[in-house]
SESE-301687 format. One record per residue (C-alpha): x negated, y, z; residue in one letter. Coordinates in pm, whole numbers, plus 50000, padded with zeros to 5 digits. Example, Ala and Ser with C-alpha at 12.3 -4.5 7.8 and 13.67 -1.06 7.14 Angstrom:
BEGIN
487704955050780A486334989450714S
# end
This chain:
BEGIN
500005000050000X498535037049859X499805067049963X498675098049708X499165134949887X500105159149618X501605188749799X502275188650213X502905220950279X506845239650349X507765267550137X506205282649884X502885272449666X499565292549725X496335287349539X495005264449822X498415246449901X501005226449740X504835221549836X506115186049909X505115155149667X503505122749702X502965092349533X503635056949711X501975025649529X503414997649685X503764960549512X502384971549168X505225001449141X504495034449157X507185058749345X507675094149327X509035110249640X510095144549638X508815170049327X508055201149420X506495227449182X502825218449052X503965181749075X502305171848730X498915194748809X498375177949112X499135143548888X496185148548699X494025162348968X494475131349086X494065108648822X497475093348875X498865079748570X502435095948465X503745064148248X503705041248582X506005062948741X509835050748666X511445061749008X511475090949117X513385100049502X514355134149557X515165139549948X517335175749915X518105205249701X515445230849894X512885242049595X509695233749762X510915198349731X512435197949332X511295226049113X508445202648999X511255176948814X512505199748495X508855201848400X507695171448460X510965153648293X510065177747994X506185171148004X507445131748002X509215142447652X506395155747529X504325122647598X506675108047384X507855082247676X509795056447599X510435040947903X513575046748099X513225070948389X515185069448721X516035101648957X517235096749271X518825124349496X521985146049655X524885151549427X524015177849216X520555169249111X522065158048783X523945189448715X520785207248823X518635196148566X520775187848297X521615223348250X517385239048272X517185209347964X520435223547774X519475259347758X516285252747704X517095227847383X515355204047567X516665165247543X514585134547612X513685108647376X513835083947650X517015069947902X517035092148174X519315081948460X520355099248810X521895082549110X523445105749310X523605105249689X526345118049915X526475091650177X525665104650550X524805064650660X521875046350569X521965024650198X520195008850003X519475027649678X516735009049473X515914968049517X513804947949311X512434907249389X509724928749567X510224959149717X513624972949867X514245013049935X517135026250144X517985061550273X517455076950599X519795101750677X518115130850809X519645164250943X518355196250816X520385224350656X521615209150382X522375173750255X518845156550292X517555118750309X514175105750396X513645070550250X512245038950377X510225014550113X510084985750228X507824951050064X509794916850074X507984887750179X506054871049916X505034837349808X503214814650081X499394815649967X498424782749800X495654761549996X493564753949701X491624729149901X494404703850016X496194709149705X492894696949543X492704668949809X496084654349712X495604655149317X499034675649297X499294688148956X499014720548840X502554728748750X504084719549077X501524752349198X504804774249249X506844755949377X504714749549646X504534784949712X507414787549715X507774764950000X508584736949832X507234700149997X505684679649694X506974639249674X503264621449563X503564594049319X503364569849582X506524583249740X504314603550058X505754638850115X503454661950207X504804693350404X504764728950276X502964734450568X499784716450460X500004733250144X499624767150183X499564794150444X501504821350595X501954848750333X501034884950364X503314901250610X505094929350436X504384965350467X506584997950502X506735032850442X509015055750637X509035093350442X510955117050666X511195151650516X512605184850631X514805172650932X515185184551299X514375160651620X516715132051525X516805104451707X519665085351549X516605077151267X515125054251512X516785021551490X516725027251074X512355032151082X511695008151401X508414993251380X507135000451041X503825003250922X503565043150857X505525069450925X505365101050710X507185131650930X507935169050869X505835191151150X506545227951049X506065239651331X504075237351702X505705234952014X504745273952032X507205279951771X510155255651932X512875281351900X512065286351501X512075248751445X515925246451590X516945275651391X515425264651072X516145228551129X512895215951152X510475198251361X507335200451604X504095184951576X505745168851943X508955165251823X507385141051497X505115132851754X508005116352018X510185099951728X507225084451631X506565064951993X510185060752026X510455041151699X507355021451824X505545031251431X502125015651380X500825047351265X501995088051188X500985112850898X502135148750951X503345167550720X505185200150573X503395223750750X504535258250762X501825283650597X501595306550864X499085283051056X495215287150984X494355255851141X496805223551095X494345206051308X496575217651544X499415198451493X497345165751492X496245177051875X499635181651975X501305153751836X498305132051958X499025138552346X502265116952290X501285092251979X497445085151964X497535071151623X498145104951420X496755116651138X496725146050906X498145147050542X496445168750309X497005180549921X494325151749735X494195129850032X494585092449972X495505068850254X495235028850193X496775003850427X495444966850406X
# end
C-alpha cells in the first residue's frame, strides 16, 4: 500500500503549498481522492502515471478539494484516453462539471461516469475481487464523506516445498490456494494446511477530510492500518475549528486512539501556521504514532 501526497494544505494554493489531493496505490489500482487545483502538476511532479488512474473519490463541494477535476478530465481528453473514467462524489458533482465541459465545447472521447452521493450512513461505493471502498460520513459544513479502502484477503501463499514433496501437479496450483485440499492418486488427502500458508493480512486506508471532532466515525475506521485526518487547526485555535467545522491536531489526535488506528498522517493544515511541526507535537501527546503529510511525500506500508 502507497500513499502519494499531492496537495495537504486547506484553502487556497500558494507557490510552496497545494490544496487537498493524494494518490492511494493499493492492490495494483491506483485511486484518486479528492482534486483540488494543481492536481495534474503535482501528477507529473511526481511521476505518477495519469492512464492508471480510473477512480477518482471526491469527498465535498469546497474548491480546495475539486477545482483540479475539469482540468484534469479535459487534460485526460487531450491524451486521447480511451479508458472509461469513474467520479465519485456529493450530488451535484455531475452537474458541476458537465456544464465547465459544455461551455467550454469540451466533450470526452472516453465513458465518463459519476456516482453521486447523498447518503448520511456509511456504503459501500466501489468493490472489486480485491479491494472494497465505502464512505465515511463526516460532518463539516456541507455534505462531505471521507472514504475507507479497504484490501480483501487474498489467496493462501503456496508452499512450494511440500507441494514439490507430494508431486501435485501444476494445475491443481490454484486451487490449492485457494484452500482447496488435493486427493493424491493413491486416494491420501493432504490438508490445505500443509499446502500453503497464511496469506497476507489485508491493509486499510481511512481518508478523513474536512470534518469536525466526530466520534460517530469510530466504529466505521476501528483498527485500520492508517488513518489520514484533517488538522486545520491547534488546540490554540479551538474556538475557530468549531466555527469552521474543523479539527485540532488533538482533536485528529483523540479519534485516532479512540479508533485504536495503527498509525496517523495529519493533514489540511490551515496556511496561517509557519511551522506544521506543530501539529505533529500536539497530536503526539495523545497518539505517539503520528506523522506529518507533506505536498511530494510518499508513505509505503509493508
Amino acid at each position: 500500500m502507497k500513499l502519494t501526497i499531492l496537495g495537504c494544505y486547506a484553502a487556497t494554493p500558494r507557490t510552496i503549498t497545494n490544496p487537498t489531493s493524494q494518490v492511494l496505490e493499493i492492490r495494483n489500482r491506483m485511486f484518486l481522492i479528492d482534486c483540488g487545483e494543481g492536481t495534474q502538476v503535482q501528477l507529473r511532479k511526481n511521476k505518477l502515471k495519469f492512464s492508471k488512474i480510473n477512480h477518482i473519490f471526491i469527498s465535498h463541494l469546497h474548491g480546495d478539494h475539486f477545482y483540479g477535476l475539469v482540468g484534469l478530465i479535459s487534460t485526460f481528453m487531450l491524451l486521447n484516453r480511451q479508458t472509461d473514467l469513474h467520479v465519485y462524489g456529493p450530488k451535484g458533482i455531475k452537474e458541476i462539471i458537465l456544464l465547465q465541459l459544455r461551455y467550454s465545447n469540451s466533450f470526452t472521447g472516453y465513458g465518463l461516469y459519476f456516482h453521486e452521493l447523498d447518503s448520511k450512513e456509511s456504503e459501500i461505493i466501489y468493490e472489486d475481487e480485491k479491494v472494497l471502498v465505502k464512505t465515511i460520513p463526516l460532518k463539516h459544513r456541507i455534505y462531505t464523506n471521507g472514504f475507507l479502502f479497504q484490501e480483501k484477503v487474498g489467496d493462501r501463499k503456496l508452499n512450494v516445498d511440500a507441494v514439490q514433496e507430494y508431486k501435485i501437479d501444476t494445475c491443481y496450483y490454484q486451487k490449492i490456494k485457494n484452500g482447496s485440499d488435493i486427493t493424491l492418486d493413491d486416494g491420501t488427502i493432504v490438508p490445505n494446511a500443509e499446502l500453503t500458508f497464511d496469506p497476507i493480512l489485508p491493509k486499510s486506508y481511512a481518508f478523513c477530510s474536512d470534518t469536525m471532532y466526530d466520534e460517530s466515525i469510530i466504529p466505521i475506521i476501528e483498527n485500520c492500518d492508517v488513518l489520514y485526518h484533517e488538522t486545520t487547526f491547534l488546540e490554540s485555535e479551538a474556538d475557530k475549528a468549531e466555527k469552521t467545522m474543523h479539527s485540532t491536531a488533538k482533536e485528529t489526535a483523540t479519534i485516532a486512539a479512540k479508533a485504536n488506528v495503527n498509525q496517523l498522517i495529519l493533514g489540511h493544515y490551515s496556511t496561517r501556521y509557519a511551522n506544521i511541526d506543530l501539529f505533529q507535537q500536539e497530536a503526539e501527546t495523545i497518539f505517539p504514532n503520528t506523522l506529518l503529510a507533506e505536498d511530494g511525500k510518499v508513505f509505503e506500508f509493508d
